[in-house]
N, C-alpha and C positions, 0 to 999 in steps of 0.2 A: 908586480902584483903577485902575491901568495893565489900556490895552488889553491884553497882555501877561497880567498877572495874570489877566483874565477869562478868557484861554483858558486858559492854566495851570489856573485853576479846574474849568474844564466836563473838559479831559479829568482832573484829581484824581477830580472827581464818576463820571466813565466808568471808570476805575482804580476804584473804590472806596474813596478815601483824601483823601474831604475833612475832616478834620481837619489833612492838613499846611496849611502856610501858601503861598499860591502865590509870595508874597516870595523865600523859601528857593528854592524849585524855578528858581523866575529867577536868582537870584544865582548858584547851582551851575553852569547854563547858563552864564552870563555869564564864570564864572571861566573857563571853557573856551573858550569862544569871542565874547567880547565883544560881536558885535551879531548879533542875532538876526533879522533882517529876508529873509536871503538862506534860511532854512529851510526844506523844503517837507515835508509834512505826513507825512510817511514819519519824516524826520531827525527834525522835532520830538517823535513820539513817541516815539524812539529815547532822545533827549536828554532826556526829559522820565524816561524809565523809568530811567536811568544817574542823575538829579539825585535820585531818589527814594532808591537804593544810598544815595548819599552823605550825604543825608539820615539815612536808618536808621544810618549807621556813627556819626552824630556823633551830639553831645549841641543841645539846644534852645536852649541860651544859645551855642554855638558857630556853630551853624545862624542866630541872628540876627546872631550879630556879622560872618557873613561879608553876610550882604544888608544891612547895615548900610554895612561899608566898600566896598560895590561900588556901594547905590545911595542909600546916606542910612537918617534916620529912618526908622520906620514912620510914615503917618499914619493917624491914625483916620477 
């Protein structure tokens, strides 16, 4: 799991919605705004709240295949 994902994880866990994948929530960020390095902890929850929206709009198999074309397989 990407440093990335970890946080993605903990605030899911603070959300209450760790069942999504942090994958997705990366990838939805990333379609929007490619690198995520410059975010400061305001934006990212912002972004992180908007990746969930987008999340809930789609379906599961749509949700993977965009973190798929944005950052590769999953690995286990």
């Amino acid at each position: 799991m990407s440093q990335y994902e970890k946080t993605i994880q903990a605030e899911l866990a603070r959300r209450g919605r760790p069942e999504v994948s942090p994958r997705w929530v990366e990838a939805w960020i990333r379609l929007e705004l490619g690198v995520l390095d410059w975010l400061d902890k305001a934006r990212w929850r912002r972004e992180v709240r908007i990746a969930l929206e987008c999340i809930d709009a789609s379906t599961a198999e749509d949700n993977e295949k965009l973190a798929t074309s944005l950052m590769g397989p999953a690995r286990n």
